[in-house]
DONU-932232 format. One record per residue (C-alpha): residue number from 1; residue in one letter; x, y, z. Coordinates in Angstrom, 2 decimals. Example, Ala and Ser with C-alpha at 12.3 -4.5 7.8 and 13.67 -1.06 7.14 Angstrom:
2
+-----+------+---------+---------+---------+
!  nr ! rest !       X !       Y !       Z !
+-----+------+---------+---------+---------+
!   1 !    a !   12.30 !   -4.50 !    7.80 !
!   2 !    s !   13.67 !   -1.06 !    7.14 !
+-----+------+---------+---------+---------+
//
This chain:
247
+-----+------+---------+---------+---------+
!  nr ! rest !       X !       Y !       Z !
+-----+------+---------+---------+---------+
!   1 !    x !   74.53 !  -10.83 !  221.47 !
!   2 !    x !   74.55 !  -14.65 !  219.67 !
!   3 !    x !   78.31 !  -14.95 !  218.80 !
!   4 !    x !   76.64 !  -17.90 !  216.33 !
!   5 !    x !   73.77 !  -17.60 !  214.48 !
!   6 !    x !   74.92 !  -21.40 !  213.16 !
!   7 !    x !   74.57 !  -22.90 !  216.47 !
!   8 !    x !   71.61 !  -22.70 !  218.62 !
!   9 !    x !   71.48 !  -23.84 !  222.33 !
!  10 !    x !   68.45 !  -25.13 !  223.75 !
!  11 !    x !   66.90 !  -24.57 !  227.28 !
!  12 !    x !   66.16 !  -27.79 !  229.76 !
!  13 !    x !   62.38 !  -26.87 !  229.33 !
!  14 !    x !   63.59 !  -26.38 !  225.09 !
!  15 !    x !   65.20 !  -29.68 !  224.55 !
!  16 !    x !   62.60 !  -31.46 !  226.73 !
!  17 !    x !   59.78 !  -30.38 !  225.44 !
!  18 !    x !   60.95 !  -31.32 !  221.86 !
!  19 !    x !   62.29 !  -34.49 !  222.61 !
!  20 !    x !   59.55 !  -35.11 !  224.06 !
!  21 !    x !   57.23 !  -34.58 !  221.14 !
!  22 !    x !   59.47 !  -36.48 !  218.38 !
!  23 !    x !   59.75 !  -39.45 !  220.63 !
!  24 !    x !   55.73 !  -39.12 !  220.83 !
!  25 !    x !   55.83 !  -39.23 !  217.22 !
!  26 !    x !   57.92 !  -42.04 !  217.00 !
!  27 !    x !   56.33 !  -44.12 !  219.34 !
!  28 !    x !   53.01 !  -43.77 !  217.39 !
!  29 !    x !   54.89 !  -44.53 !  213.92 !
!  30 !    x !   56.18 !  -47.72 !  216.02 !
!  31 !    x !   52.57 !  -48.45 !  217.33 !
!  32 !    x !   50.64 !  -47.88 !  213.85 !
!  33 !    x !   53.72 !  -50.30 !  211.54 !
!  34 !    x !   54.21 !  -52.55 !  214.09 !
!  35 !    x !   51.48 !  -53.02 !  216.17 !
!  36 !    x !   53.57 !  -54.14 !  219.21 !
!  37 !    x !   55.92 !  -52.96 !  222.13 !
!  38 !    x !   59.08 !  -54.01 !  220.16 !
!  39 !    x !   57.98 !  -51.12 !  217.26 !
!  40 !    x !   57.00 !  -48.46 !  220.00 !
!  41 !    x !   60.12 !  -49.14 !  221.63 !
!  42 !    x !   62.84 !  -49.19 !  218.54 !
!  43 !    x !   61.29 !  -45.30 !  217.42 !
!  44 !    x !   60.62 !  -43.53 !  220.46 !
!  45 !    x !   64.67 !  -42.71 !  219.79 !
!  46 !    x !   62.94 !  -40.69 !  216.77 !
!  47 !    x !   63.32 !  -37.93 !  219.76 !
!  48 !    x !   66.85 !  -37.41 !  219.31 !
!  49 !    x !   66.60 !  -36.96 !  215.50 !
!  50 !    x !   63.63 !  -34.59 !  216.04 !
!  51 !    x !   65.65 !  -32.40 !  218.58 !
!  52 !    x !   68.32 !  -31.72 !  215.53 !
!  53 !    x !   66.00 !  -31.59 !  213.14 !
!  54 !    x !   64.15 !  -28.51 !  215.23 !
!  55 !    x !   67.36 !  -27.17 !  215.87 !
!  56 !    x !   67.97 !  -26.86 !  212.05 !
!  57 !    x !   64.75 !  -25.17 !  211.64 !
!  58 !    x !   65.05 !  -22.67 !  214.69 !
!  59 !    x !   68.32 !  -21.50 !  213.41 !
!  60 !    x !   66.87 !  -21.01 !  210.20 !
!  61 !    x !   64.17 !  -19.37 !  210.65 !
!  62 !    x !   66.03 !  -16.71 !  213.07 !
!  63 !    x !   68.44 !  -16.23 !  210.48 !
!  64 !    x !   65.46 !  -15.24 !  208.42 !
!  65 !    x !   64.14 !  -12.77 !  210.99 !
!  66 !    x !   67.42 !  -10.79 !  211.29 !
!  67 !    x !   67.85 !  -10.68 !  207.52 !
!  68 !    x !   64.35 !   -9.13 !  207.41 !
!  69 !    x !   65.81 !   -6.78 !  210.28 !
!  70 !    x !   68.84 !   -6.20 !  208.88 !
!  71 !    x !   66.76 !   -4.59 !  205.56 !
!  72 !    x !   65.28 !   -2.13 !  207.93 !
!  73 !    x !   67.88 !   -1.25 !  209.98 !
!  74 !    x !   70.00 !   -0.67 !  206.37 !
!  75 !    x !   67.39 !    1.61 !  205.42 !
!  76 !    x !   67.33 !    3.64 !  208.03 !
!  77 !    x !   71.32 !    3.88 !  208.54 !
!  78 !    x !   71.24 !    5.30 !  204.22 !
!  79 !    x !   68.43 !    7.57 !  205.50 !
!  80 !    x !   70.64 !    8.90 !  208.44 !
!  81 !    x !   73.40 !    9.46 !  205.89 !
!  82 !    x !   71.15 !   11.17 !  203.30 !
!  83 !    x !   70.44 !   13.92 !  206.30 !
!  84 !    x !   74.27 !   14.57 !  206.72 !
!  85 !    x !   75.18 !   12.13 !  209.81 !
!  86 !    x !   78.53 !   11.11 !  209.59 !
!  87 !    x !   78.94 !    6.95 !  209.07 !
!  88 !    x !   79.10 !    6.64 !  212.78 !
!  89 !    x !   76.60 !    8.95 !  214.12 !
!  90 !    x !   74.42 !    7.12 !  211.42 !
!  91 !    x !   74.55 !    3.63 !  213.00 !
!  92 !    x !   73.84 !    5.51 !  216.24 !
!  93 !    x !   70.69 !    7.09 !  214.85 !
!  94 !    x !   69.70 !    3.53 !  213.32 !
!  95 !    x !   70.11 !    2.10 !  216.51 !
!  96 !    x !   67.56 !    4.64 !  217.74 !
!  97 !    x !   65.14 !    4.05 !  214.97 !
!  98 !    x !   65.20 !    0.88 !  215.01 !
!  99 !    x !   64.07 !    0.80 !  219.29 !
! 100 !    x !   61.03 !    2.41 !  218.27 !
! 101 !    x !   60.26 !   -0.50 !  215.80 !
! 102 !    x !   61.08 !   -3.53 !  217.29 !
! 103 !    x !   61.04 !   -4.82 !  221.06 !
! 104 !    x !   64.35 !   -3.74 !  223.09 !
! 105 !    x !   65.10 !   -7.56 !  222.66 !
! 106 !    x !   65.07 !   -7.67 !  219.15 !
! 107 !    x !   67.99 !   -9.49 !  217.08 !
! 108 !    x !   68.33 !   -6.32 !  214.79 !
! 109 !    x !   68.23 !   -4.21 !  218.23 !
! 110 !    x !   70.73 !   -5.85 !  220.34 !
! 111 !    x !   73.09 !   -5.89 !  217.20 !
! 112 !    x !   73.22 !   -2.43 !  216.29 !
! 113 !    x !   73.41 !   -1.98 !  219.95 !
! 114 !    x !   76.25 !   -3.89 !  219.66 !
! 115 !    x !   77.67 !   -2.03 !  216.80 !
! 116 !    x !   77.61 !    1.48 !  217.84 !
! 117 !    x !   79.28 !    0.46 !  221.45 !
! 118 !    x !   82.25 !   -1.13 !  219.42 !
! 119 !    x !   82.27 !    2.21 !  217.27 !
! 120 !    x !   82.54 !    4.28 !  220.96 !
! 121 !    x !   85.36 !    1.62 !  221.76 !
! 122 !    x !   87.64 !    3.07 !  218.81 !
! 123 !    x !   86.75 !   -0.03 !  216.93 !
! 124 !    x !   86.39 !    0.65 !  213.09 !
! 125 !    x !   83.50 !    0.50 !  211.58 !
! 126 !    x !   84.74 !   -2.18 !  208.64 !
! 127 !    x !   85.95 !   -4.58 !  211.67 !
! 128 !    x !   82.97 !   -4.53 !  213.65 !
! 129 !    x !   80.83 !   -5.30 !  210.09 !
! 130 !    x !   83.26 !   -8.40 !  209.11 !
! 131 !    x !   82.57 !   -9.54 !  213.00 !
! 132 !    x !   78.85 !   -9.11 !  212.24 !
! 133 !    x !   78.60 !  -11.15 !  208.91 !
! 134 !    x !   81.11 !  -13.84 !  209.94 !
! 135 !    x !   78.86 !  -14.56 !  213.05 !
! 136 !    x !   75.70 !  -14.14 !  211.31 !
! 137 !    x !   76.92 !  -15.82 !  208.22 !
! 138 !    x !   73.91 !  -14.01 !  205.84 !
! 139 !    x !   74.85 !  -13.51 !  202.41 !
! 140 !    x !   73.22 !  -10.41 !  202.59 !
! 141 !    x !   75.36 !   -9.11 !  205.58 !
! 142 !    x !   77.94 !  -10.66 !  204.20 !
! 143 !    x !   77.63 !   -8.51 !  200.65 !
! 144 !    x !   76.89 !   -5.45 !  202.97 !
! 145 !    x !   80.29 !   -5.67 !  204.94 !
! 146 !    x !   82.20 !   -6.16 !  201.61 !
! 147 !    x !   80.71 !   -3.69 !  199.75 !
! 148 !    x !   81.16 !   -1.19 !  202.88 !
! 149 !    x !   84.94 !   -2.01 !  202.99 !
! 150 !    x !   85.77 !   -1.81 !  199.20 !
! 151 !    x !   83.43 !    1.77 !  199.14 !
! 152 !    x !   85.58 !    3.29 !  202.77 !
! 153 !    x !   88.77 !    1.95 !  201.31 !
! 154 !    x !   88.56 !    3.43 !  197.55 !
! 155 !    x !   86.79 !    6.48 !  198.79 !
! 156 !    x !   83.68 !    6.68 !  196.33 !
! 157 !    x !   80.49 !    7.90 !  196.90 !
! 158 !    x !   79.07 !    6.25 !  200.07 !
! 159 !    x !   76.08 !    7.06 !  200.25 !
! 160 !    x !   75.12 !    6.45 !  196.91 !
! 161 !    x !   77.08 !    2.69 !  197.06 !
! 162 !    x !   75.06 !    2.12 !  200.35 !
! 163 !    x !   72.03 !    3.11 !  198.59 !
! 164 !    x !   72.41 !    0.74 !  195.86 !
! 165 !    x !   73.43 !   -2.25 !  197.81 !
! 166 !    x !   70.25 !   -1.46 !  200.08 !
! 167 !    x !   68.03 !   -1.57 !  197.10 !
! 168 !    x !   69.38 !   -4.59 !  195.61 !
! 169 !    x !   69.51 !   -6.61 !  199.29 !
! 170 !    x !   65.97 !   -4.82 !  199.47 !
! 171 !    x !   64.73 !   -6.34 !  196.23 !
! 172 !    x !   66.38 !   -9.84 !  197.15 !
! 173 !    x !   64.40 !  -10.14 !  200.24 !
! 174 !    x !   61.36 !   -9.03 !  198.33 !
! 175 !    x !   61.59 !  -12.24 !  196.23 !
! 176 !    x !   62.47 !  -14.31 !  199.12 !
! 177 !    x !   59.10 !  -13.33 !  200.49 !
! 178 !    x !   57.51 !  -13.62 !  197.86 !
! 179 !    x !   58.74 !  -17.58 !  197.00 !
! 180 !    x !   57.87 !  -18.39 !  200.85 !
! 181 !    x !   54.32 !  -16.87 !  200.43 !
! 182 !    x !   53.95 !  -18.95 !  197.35 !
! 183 !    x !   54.88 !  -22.04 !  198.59 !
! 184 !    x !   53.57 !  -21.64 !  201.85 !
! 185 !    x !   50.31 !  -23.21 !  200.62 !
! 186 !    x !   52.11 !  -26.08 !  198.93 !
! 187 !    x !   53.69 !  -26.60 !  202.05 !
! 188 !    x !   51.02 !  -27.14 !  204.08 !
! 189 !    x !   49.45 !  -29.51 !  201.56 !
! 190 !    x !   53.18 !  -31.73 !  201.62 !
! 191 !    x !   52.59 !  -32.02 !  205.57 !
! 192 !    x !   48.95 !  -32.97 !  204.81 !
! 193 !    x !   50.16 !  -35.74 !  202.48 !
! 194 !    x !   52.29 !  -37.21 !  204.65 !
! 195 !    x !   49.87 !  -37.88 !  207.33 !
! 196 !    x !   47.54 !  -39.45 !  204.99 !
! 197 !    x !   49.44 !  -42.98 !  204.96 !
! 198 !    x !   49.35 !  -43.05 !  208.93 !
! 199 !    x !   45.38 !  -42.24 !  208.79 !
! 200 !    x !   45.00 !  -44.88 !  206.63 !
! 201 !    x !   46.57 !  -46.90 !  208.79 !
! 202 !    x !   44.59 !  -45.92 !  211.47 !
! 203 !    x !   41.15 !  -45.76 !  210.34 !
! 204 !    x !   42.03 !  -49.87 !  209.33 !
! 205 !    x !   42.99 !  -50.82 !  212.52 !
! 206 !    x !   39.97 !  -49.01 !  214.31 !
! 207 !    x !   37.41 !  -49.78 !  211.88 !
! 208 !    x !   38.55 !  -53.16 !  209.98 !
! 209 !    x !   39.69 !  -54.90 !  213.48 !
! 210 !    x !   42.23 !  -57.99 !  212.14 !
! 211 !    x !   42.40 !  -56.66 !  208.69 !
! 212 !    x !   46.27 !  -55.89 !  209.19 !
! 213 !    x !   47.26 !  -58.59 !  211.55 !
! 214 !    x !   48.87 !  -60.30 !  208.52 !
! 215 !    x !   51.69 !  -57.72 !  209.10 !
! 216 !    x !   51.87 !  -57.87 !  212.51 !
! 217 !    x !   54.10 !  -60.12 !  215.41 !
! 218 !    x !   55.75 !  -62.20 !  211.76 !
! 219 !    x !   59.17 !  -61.73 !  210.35 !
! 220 !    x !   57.55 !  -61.04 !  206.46 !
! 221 !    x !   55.29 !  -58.88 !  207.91 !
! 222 !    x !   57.86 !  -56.66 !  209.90 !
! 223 !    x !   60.08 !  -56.94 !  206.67 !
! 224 !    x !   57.10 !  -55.29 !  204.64 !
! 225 !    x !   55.93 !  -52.75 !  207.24 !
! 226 !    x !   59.49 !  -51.67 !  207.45 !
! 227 !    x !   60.07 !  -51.25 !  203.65 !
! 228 !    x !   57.34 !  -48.79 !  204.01 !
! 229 !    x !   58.59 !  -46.87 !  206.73 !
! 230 !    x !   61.56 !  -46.60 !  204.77 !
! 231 !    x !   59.74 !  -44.75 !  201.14 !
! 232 !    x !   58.01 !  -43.17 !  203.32 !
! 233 !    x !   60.90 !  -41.84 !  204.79 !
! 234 !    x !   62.31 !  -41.47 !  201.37 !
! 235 !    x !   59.56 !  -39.34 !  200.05 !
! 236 !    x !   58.83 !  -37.29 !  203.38 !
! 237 !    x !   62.76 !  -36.14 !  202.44 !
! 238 !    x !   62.54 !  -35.49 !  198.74 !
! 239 !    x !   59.12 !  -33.45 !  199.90 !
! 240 !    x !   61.18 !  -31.32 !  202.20 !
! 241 !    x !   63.87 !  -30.74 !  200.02 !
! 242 !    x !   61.90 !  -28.76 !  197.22 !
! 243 !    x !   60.11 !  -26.78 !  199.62 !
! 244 !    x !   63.55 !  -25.59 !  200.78 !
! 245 !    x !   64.15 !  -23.20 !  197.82 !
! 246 !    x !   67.32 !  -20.81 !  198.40 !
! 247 !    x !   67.22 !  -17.55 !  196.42 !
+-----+------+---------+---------+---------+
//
């Protein structure tokens, strides 16, 4: 069980392998703007920032899997109730159904897992929800285990509250989807653009030899290529930034 899904801890073989490949990057950045040692040498550090920046994503994107999870194993905790298990026995009976769709080692496994052995330890059911949202920190947990607690405290109609807040984190999700499979296209066309000024770059050095040596091993030169480096930077950000949309 993660006791942070805000925090991600890489393997050796993890961390090495993607230092490894941002300090690749970087040294080829160096090599193609500065055409020297010196340039290799001052961005193969790009490693370091390429390790956090992976981080960032991993943690994202496994957030993203156990909210997709979570939907299913809601589903099938409501359809537990509907038949006439008791809250408990329902998480229980989710915890079954969701082993026969998803690998034993599944997030959404190993959590409801989780919360039916804290339920067999005398551990209420709103405790071990607040546990699960604070350490997953997903709105739509989050929403879940509020709207659990207000519904067992002021004794309304569970399984009709459940019901609703399934359809509506249901729905959510939906659109989340949907905005990822619409952008995914766009996305892929932002990552193409931003290897187009390094081709360029490229394809003059291998196939106009001396054209760029202006900019190269000179103070005004380095000044210049390092402007660029930094719009590029600039826009490579601003790129990222509206592909991140948060519903």
């Amino acid at each position: 069980m993660i006791s942070d899904y805000n925090q991600y801890e890489y393997s050796k073989e993890e961390w090495l392998r993607y230092f490894s490949k941002g300090a690749i990057i970087g040294m080829s950045i160096g090599y193609l703007f500065y055409g020297n040692v010196i340039g290799v040498i001052l961005l193969m550090p790009y490693g370091f920032f390429y390790v956090n920046k992976k981080k960032s994503e991993l943690i994202r994107d496994r957030k993203w899997r156990l909210n997709l999870e979570f939907r299913d194993g809601l589903l099938s905790v409501i359809s537990a109730l509907n038949a006439g298990y008791s809250i408990e026995n329902a998480f229980e009976q989710a915890s079954l159904d969701l082993k026969l769709m998803y690998e034993t080692d599944s997030l959404i496994v190993i959590e409801f897992e989780s919360i039916v052995n804290q339920i067999k330890m005398n551990v209420t059911i709103e405790r071990v929800l607040e546990d699960f949202a604070i350490r997953t920190d997903i709105e739509d947990i989050n929403m879940f285990s509020a709207v659990f607690s207000t519904a067992k405290r002021s004794g309304g109609d569970l399984i009709k509250i459940l019901r609703n807040t399934g359809n509506s984190i249901g729905d959510k999700i939906e659109v989340k989807r949907e905005i990822k499979t619409l952008i995914a296209s766009k996305r892929f066309e932002s990552k193409i653009m931003s290897i187009i000024p390094f081709t360029i770059i490229l394809y003059l050095k291998l196939f106009s030899p001396g054209f760029l040596d202006p900019l190269y091993n000179n103070i005004i030169g380095f000044i210049i290529m390092s402007c660029l480096l930094i719009i590029y930077v600039f826009a490579y950000k601003i790129s990222e930034n509206i592909m991140n949309i948060e519903v």
